[in-house]
N, C-alpha and C positions, 0 to 999 in steps of 0.2 A: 416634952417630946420634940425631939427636932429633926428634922430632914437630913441627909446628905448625901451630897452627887459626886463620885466619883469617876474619874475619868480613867480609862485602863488601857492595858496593852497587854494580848495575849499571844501565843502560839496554841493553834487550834488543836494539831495533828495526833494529841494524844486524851482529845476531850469529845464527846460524841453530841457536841456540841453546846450551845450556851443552857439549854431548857434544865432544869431537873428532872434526871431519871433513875426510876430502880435500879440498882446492881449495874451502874455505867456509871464514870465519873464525868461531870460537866464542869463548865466553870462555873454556875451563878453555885451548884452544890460547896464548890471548894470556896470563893469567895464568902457563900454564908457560914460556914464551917470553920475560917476564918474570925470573921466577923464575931463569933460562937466562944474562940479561944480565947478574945480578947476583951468581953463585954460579959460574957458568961450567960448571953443568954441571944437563945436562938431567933433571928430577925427577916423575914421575908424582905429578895429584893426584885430589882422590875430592873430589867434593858431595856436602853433604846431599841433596840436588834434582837431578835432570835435570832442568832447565827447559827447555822449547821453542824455539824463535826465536819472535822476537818478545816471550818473557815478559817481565821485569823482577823487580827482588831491590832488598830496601831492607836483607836479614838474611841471606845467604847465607853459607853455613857449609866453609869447603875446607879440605882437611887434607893434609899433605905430611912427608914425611922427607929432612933434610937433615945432613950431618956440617958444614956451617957455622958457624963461632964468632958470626956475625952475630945483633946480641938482636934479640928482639920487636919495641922499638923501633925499630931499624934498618931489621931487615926493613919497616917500615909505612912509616918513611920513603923506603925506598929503592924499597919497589914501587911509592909512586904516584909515585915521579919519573922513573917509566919507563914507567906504563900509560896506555892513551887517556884522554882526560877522562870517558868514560863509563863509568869502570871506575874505584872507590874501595875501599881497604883501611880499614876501621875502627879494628881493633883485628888486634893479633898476637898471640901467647899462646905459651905451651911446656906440650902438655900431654902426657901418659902415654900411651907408645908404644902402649896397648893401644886407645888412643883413634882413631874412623875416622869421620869426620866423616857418613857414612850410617847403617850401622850401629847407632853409638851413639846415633842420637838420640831424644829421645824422643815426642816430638812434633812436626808445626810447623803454623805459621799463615801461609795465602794468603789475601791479599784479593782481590776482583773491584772493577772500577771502571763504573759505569754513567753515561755521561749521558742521562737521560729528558730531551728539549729537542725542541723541533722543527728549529730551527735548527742544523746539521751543527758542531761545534768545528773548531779551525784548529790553534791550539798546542797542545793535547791529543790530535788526532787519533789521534795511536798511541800515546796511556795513557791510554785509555777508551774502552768499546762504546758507542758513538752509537746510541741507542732514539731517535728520533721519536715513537713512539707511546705515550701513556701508560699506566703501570703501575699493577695494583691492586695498591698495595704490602701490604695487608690481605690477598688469595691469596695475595702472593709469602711474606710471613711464615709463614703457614697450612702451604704445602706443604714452607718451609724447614724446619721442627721436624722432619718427619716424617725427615729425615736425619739425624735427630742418632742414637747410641747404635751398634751393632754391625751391622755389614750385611757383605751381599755385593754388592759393587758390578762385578760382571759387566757390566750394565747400560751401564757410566757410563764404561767402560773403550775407550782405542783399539785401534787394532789398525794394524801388529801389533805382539805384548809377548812378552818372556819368560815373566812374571810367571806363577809360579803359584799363586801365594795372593792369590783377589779379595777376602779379606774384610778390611774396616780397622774399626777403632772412631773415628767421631765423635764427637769428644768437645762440636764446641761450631760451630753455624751461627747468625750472626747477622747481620741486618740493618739498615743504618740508613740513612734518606733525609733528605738534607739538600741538598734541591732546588737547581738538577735533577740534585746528586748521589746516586746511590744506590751504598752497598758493600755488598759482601756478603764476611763476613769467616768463614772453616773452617778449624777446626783440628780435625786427628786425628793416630792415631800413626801413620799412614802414607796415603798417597796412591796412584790407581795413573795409571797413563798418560792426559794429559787430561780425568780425573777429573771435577775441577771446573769445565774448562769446559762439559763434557756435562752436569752437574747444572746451570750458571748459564745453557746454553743452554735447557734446560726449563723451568725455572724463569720465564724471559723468556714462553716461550707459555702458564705459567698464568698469568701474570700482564696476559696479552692476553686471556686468555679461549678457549685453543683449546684446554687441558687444567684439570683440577678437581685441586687439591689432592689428592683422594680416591683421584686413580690414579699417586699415589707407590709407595704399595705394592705394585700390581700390578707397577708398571714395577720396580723393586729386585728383585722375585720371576721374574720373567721371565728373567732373564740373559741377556737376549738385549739389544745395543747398539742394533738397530731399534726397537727397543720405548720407546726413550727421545727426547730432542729432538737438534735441531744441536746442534754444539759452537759454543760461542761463542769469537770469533777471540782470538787471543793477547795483544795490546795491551795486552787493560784488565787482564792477570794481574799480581799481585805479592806474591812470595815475602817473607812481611815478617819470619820468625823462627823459629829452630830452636833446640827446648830440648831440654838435655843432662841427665841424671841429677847435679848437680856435685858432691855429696858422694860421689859412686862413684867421679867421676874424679880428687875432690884424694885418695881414700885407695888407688887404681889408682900415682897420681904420688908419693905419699909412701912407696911399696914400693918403689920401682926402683932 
């Protein structure tokens, strides 16, 4: 029985997300379903990310065991000659049965996609939050710092969650406008439920002027999700990358 991690790339907008559900099509459904055509036999798999319906993934990380003699290669060939066009394998890999593609990771990086435009998009509609109104991206800057480093993000959290531990370390919020683009790019070692939309939806009203940078902290301190802005819609999300410890797991694979 051997492991394998796959790295993906998807288009969210017509999957109700990554989880398996009754009578809705997701990705990990269509991935194992996949996986089903080609092995002939049905195999549970594990994300780095539950991503939402509607998200998007350019670095999606899934991991699966299979007694297949089918390589890497094969496996990459053979799953995109069988999955929607909105659904691409990158890379395959055979890594160390101790490997679980949540789990282990160590970090990852989500970007948010803003169009500041007054004029609504067409082809981008549902891979980017359409703002008409202009941003002080000077605020939005200002109040993004104040997320960086250790928190308890209660606040920023949906509902409802398992989760019992709100607190993640940010390690890194930035933003960059490149009109009338703006991203807004987080990585930490962990995320929790809607996170980042709830922080990119605040973010939007300080940067309209109907919140002050200054009341991050309160809001973080509060744990309470009222106390925060909307969540901003799923569209503009994308999961760009999930980094693994790799010297732990070539010396996890070189033990087996």
């Amino acid at each position: 029985m051997q492991t394998y991690k796959l790295t993906i790339e998807y288009d969210g907008t017509a999957y109700a997300g990554w989880q398996r559900q009754p009578n809705h099509p997701t990705i990990q459904s269509t991935i194992e379903d996949a996986i089903l055509q080609i092995s002939q036999v049905r195999v549970p798999t594990v994300a780095a990310g539950r991503t939402d319906a509607g998200v998007h993934a350019l670095g999606q990380v899934v991991s699966f065991r299979s007694e297949s003699s089918i390589s890497p290669h094969e496996w990459t060939r053979a799953l995109n000659g069988v999955l929607p066009n909105d659904i691409c394998v990158h890379q395959t890999e055979v890594v160390s049965n101790s490997f679980h593609a949540r789990y282990s990771a160590r970090q990852k990086t989500y970007e948010y996609h803003i169009l500041n435009h007054p004029i609504r998009p067409v082809l981008d509609r549902l891979r980017c939050w359409h703002i008409p109104k202009l941003l002080d991206l000077s605020s939005l800057q200002a109040a993004a710092r104040i997320f960086q480093g250790q928190h308890n993000f209660s606040s920023f959290q949906g509902s409802p969650t398992d989760n019992q531990n709100p607190v993640c370390k940010m390690n890194r919020v930035n933003i960059v406008a490149n009109p009338p683009i703006i991203r807004l790019t987080f990585q930490a070692d962990r995320f929790l439920k809607q996170m980042i939309r709830a922080i990119v939806g605040t973010l939007v009203e300080v940067g309209h002027g109907k919140r002050s940078p200054s009341e991050i902290p309160t809001i973080l301190e509060a744990h309470d999700r009222c106390a925060a802005g909307k969540t901003a819609p799923p569209y503009g999300l994308y999961l760009l990358k999930v980094d693994y410890d790799e010297e732990k797991e070539r010396e996890n694979f070189g033990n087996l």
